[in-house]
C-alpha positions as CSV (number, residue, x, y, z in Angstrom):
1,X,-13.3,20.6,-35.6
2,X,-10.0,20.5,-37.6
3,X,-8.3,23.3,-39.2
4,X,-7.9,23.6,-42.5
5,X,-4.3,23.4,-44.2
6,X,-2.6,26.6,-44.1
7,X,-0.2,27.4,-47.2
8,X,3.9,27.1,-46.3
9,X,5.7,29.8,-47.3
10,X,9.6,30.2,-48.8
11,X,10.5,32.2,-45.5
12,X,9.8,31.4,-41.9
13,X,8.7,33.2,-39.7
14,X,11.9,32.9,-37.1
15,X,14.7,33.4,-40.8
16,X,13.1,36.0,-42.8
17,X,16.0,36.1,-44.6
18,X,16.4,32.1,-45.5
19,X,17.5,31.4,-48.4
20,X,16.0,28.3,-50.5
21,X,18.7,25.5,-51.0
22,X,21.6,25.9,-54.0
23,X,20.8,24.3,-57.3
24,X,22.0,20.8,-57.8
25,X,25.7,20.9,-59.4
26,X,26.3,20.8,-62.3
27,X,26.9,18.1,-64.5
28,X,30.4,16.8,-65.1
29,X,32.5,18.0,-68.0
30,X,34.4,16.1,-70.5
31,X,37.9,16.2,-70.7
32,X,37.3,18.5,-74.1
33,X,35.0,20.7,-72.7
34,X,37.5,20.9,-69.5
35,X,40.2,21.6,-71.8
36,X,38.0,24.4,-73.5
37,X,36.9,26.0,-70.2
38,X,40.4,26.0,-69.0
39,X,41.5,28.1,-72.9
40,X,38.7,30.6,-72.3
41,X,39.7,31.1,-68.1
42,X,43.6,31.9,-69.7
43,X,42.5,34.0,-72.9
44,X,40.3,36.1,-69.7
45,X,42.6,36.2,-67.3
46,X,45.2,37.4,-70.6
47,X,42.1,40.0,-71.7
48,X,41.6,41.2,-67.8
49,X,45.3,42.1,-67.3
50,X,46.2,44.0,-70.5
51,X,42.7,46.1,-69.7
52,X,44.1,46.7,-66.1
53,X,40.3,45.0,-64.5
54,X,39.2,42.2,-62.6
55,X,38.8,39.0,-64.6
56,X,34.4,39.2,-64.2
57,X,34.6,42.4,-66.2
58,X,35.2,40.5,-68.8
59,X,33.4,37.2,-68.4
60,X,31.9,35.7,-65.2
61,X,32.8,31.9,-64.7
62,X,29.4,31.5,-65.1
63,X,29.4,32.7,-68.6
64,X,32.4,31.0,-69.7
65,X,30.8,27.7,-68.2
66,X,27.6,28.0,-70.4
67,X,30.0,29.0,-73.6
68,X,32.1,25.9,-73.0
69,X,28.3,23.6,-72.7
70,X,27.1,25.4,-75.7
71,X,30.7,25.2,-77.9
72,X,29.3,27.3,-80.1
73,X,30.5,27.5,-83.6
74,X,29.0,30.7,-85.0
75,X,28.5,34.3,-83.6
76,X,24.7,33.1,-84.3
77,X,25.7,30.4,-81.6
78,X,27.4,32.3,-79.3
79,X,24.9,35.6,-79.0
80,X,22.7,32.8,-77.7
81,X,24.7,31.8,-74.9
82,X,23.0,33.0,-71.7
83,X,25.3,36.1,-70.4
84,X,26.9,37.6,-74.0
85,X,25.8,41.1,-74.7
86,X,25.7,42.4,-78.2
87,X,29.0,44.6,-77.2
88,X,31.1,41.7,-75.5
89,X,29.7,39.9,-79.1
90,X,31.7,42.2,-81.3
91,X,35.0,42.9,-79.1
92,X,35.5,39.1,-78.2
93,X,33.4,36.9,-80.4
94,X,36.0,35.8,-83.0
95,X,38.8,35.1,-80.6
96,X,36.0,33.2,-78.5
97,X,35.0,31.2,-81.0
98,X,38.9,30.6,-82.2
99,X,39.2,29.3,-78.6
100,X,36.3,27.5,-79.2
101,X,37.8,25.6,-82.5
102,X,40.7,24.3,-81.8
């Protein structure tokens, strides 16, 4: 008599703790959207110092990766970009999307 098929789980038994395999990269960037992401890590690394914090308090590299994908041209643009809170909207969205335009 067989048995039947017993689900797999995410976690094995012997690793608990296993995590699931990292996303695929990401895709390549242009050499525009490069230059972009490279204006928003400066005007962050600029923003961090003269605040005295850490560069993430700011904006994660995440977030600055998904503004440079989205080049967004509005605020309407931007507060849909995964990661921008209503108050990081009003204290850096106009230099952001400056950085964004040129």
């Amino acid at each position: 008599m067989e048995r039947p098929a017993t689900p797999t789980s995410t976690t094995s038994a012997v690793h608990p703790n296993k995590r699931p395999a990292p996303p695929p990269p990401a895709a390549e960037l242009t050499s525009t959207q490069l230059e972009l992401e490279a204006r928003l890590k400066d005007w962050r690394r600029e923003e961090a110092k003269q605040a005295g914090l850490p560069t993430f308090f700011i904006f994660s590299d995440t977030v600055l990766r998904n503004i440079t994908l989205a080049a967004p041209t509005t605020l309407d643009d931007l507060r849909n970009v995964r990661g921008t809170s209503p108050e990081k909207l009003t204290r850096f969205g106009a230099t952001i999307l400056n950085l964004c335009r040129l």
